[in-house]
Chimera marker file (.cmm) of the C-alpha trace (Angstrom):
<marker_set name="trace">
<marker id="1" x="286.784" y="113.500" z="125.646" r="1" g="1" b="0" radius="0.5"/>
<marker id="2" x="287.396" y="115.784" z="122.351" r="1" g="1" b="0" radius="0.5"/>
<marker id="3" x="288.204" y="119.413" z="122.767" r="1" g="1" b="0" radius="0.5"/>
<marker id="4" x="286.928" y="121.594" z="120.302" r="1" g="1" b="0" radius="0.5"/>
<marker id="5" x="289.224" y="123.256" z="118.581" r="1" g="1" b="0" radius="0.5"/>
<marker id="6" x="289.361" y="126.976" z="119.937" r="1" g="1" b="0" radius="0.5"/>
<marker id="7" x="288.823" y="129.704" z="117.011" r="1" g="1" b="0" radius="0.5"/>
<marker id="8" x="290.399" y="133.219" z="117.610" r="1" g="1" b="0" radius="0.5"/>
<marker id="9" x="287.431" y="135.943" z="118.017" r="1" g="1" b="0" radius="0.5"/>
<marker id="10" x="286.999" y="137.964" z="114.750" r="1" g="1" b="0" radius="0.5"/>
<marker id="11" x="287.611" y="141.454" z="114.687" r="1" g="1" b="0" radius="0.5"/>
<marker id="12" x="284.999" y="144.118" z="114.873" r="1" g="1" b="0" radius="0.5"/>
<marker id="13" x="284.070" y="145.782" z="111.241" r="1" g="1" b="0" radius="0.5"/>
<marker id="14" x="286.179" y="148.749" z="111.443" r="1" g="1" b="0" radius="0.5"/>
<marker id="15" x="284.765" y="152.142" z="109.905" r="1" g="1" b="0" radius="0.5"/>
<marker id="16" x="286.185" y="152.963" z="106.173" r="1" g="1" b="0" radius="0.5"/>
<marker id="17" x="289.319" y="155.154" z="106.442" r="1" g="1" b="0" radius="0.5"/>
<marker id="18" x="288.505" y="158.344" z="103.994" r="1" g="1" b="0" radius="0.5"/>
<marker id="19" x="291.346" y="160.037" z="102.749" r="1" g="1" b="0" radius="0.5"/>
<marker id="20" x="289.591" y="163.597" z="103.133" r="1" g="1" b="0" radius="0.5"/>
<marker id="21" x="288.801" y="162.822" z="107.038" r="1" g="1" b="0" radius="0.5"/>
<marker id="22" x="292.934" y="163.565" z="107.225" r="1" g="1" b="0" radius="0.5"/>
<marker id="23" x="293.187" y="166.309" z="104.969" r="1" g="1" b="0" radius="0.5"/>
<marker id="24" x="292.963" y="169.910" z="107.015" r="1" g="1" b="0" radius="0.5"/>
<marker id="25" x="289.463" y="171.759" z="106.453" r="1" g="1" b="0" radius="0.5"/>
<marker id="26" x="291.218" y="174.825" z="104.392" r="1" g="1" b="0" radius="0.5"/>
<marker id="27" x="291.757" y="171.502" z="101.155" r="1" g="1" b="0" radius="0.5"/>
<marker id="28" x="289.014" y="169.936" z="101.551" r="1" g="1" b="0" radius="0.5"/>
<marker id="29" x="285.838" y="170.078" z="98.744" r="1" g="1" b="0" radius="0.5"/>
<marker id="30" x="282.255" y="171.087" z="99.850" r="1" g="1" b="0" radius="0.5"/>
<marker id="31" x="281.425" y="167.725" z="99.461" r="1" g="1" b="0" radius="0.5"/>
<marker id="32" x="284.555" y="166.499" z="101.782" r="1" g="1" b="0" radius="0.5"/>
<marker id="33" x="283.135" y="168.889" z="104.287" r="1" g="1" b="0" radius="0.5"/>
<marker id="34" x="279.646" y="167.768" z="104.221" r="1" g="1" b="0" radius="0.5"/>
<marker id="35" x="280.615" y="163.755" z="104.472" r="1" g="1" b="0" radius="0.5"/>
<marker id="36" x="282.902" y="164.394" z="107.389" r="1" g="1" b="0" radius="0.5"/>
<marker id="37" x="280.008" y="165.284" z="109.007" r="1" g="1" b="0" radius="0.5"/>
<marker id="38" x="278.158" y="162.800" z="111.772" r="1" g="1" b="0" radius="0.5"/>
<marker id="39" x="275.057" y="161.460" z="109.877" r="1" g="1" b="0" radius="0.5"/>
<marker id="40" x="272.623" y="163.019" z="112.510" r="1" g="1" b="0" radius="0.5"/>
<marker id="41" x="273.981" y="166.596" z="111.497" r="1" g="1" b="0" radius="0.5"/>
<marker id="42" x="274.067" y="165.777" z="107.807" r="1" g="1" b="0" radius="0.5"/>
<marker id="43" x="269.696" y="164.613" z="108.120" r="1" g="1" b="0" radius="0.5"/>
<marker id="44" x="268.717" y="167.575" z="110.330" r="1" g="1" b="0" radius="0.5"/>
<marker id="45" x="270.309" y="169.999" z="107.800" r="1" g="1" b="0" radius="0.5"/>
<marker id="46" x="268.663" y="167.697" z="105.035" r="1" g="1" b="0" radius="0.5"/>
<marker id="47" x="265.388" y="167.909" z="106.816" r="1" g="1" b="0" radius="0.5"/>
<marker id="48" x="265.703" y="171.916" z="107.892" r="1" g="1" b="0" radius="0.5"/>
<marker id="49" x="265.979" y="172.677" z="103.871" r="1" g="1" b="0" radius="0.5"/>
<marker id="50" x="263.540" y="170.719" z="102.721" r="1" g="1" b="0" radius="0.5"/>
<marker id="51" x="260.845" y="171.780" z="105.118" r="1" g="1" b="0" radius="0.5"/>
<marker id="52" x="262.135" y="175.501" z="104.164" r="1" g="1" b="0" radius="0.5"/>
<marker id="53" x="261.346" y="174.287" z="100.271" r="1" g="1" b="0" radius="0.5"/>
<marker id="54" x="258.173" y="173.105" z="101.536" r="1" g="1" b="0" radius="0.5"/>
<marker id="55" x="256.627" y="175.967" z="103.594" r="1" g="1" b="0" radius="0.5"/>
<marker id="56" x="258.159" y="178.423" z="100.145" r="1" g="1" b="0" radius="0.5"/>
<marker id="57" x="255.860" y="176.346" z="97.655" r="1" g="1" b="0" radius="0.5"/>
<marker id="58" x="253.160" y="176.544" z="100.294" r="1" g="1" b="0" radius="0.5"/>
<marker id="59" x="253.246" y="180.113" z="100.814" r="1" g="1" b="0" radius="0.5"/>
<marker id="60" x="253.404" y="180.658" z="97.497" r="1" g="1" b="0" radius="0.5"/>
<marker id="61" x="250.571" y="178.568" z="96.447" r="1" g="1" b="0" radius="0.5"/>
<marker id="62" x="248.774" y="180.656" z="98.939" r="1" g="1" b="0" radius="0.5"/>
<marker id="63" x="249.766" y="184.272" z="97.582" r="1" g="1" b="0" radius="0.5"/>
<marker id="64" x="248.539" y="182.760" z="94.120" r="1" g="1" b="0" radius="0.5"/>
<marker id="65" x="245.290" y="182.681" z="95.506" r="1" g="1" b="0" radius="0.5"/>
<marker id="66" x="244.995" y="185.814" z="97.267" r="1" g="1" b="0" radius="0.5"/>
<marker id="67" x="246.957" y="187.912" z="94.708" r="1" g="1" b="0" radius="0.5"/>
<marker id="68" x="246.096" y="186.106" z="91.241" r="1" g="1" b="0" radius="0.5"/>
<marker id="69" x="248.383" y="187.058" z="88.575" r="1" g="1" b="0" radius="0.5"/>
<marker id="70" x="246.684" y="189.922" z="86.244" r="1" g="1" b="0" radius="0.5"/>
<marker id="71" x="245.727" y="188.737" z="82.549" r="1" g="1" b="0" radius="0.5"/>
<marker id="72" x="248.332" y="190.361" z="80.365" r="1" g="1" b="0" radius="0.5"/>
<marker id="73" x="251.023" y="188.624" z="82.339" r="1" g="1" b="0" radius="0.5"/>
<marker id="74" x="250.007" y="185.263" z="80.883" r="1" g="1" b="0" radius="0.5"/>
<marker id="75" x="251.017" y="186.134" z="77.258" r="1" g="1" b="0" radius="0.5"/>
<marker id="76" x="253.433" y="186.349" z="75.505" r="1" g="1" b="0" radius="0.5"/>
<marker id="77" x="255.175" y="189.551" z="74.151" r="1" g="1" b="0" radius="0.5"/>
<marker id="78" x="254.806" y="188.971" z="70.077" r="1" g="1" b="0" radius="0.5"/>
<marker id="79" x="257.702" y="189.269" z="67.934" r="1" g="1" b="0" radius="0.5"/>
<marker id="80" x="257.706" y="192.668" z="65.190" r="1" g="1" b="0" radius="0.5"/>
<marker id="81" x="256.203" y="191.472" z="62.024" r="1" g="1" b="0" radius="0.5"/>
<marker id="82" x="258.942" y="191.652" z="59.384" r="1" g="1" b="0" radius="0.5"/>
<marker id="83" x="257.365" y="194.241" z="56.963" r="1" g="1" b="0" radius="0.5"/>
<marker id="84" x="257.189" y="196.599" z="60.014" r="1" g="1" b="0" radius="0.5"/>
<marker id="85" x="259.846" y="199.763" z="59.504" r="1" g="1" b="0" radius="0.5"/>
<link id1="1" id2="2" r="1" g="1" b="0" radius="0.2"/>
<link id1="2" id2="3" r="1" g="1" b="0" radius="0.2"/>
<link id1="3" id2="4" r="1" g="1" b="0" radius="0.2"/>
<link id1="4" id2="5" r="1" g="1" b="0" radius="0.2"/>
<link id1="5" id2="6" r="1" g="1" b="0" radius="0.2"/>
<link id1="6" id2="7" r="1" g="1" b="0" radius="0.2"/>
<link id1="7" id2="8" r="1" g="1" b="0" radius="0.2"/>
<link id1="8" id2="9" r="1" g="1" b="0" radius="0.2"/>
<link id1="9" id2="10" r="1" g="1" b="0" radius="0.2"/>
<link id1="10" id2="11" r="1" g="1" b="0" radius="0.2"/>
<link id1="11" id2="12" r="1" g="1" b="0" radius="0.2"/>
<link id1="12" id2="13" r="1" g="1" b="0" radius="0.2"/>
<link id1="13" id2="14" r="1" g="1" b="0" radius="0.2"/>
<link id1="14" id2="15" r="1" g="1" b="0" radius="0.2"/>
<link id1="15" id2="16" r="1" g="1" b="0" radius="0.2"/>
<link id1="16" id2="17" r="1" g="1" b="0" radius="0.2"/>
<link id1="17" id2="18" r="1" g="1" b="0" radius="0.2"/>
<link id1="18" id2="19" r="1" g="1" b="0" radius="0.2"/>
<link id1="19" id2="20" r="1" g="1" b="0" radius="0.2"/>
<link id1="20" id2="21" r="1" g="1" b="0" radius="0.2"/>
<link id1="21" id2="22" r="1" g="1" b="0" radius="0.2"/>
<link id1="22" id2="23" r="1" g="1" b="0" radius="0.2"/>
<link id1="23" id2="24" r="1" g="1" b="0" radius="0.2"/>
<link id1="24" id2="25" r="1" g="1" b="0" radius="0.2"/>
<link id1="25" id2="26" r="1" g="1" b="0" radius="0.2"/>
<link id1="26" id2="27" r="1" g="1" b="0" radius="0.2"/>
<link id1="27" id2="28" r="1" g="1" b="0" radius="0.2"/>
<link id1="28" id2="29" r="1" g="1" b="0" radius="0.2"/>
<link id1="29" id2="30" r="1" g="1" b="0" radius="0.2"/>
<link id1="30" id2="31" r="1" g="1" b="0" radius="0.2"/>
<link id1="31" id2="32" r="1" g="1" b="0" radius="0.2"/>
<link id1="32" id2="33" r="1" g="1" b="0" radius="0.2"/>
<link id1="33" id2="34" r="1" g="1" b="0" radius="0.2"/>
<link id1="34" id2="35" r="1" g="1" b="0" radius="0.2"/>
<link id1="35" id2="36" r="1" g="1" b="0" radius="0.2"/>
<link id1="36" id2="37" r="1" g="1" b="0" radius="0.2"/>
<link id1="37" id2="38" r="1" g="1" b="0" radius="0.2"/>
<link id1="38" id2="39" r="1" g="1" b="0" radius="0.2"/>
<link id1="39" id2="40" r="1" g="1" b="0" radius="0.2"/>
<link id1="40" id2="41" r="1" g="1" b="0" radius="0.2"/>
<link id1="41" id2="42" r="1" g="1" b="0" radius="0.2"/>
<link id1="42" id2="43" r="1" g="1" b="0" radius="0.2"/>
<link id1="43" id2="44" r="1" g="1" b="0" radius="0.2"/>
<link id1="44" id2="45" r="1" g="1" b="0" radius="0.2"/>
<link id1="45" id2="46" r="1" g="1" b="0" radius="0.2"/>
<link id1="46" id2="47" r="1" g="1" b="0" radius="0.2"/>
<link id1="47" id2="48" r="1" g="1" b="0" radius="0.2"/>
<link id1="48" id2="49" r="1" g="1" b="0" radius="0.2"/>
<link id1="49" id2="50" r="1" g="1" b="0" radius="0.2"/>
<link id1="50" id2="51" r="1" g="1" b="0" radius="0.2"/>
<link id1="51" id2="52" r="1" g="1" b="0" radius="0.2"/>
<link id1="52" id2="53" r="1" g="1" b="0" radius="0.2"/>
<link id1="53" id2="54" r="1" g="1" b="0" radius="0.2"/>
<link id1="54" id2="55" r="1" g="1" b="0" radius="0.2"/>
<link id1="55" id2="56" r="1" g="1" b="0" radius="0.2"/>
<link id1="56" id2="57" r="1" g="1" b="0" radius="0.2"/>
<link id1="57" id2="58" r="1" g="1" b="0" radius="0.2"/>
<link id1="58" id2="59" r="1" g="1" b="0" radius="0.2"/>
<link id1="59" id2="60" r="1" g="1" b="0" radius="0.2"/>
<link id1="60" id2="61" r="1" g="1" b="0" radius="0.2"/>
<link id1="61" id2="62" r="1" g="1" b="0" radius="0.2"/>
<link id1="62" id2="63" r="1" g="1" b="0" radius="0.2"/>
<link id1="63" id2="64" r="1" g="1" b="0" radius="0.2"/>
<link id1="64" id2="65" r="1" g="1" b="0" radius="0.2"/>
<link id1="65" id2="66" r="1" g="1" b="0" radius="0.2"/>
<link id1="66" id2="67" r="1" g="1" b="0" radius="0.2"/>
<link id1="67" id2="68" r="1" g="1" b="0" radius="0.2"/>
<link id1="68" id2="69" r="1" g="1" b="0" radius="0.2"/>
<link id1="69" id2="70" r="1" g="1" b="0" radius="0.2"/>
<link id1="70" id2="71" r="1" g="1" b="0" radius="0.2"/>
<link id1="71" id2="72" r="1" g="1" b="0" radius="0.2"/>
<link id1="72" id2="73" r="1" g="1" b="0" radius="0.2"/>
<link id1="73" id2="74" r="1" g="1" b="0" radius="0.2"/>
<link id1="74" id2="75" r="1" g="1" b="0" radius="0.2"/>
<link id1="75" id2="76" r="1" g="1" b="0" radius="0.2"/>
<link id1="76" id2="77" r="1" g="1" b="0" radius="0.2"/>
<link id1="77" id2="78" r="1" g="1" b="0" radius="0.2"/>
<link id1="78" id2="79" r="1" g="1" b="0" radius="0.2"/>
<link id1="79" id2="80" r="1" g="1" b="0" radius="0.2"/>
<link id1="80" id2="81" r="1" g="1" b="0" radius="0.2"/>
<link id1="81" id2="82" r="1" g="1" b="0" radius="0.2"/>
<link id1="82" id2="83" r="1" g="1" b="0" radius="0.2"/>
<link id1="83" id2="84" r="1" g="1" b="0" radius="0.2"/>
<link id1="84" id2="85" r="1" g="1" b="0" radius="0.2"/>
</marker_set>
């Protein structure tokens, strides 16, 4: 009869230790702030701006089309001609 030799369990991963997790919220950067956040927070705030980028572009597509912009606005104001007093 042969034993196998018993091999100690390995740890669990452990989560990186960031420096700015300790640091109180008065030093830490924007960016500190925002990473300390849990990831679900971090991709509904993602999501809320984008979707607020997307409905602005939208809504302004649509103005376009009911108010177009007038003629003159597309050109461009010319320059005095040099000989001009």
């Amino acid at each position: 009869m042969s034993q196998t030799p018993k091999t100690p369990p390995k740890p669990a991963p452990k989560q990186p230790e960031f420096k700015f997790r300790t640091k109180p919220v008065a030093e830490r950067s924007i960016w500190e702030s925002w990473a300390v956040l849990p990831a679900k927070t971090r991709l509904r705030i993602s999501l809320a701006i984008t979707t607020v980028a997307a409905i602005g572009i939208w809504a302004s597509d649509k103005l376009e089309e009911a108010i177009p912009a007038p003629k003159d606005a597309a050109k461009t104001p010319q320059s005095p001609s040099p000989n001009a007093a």
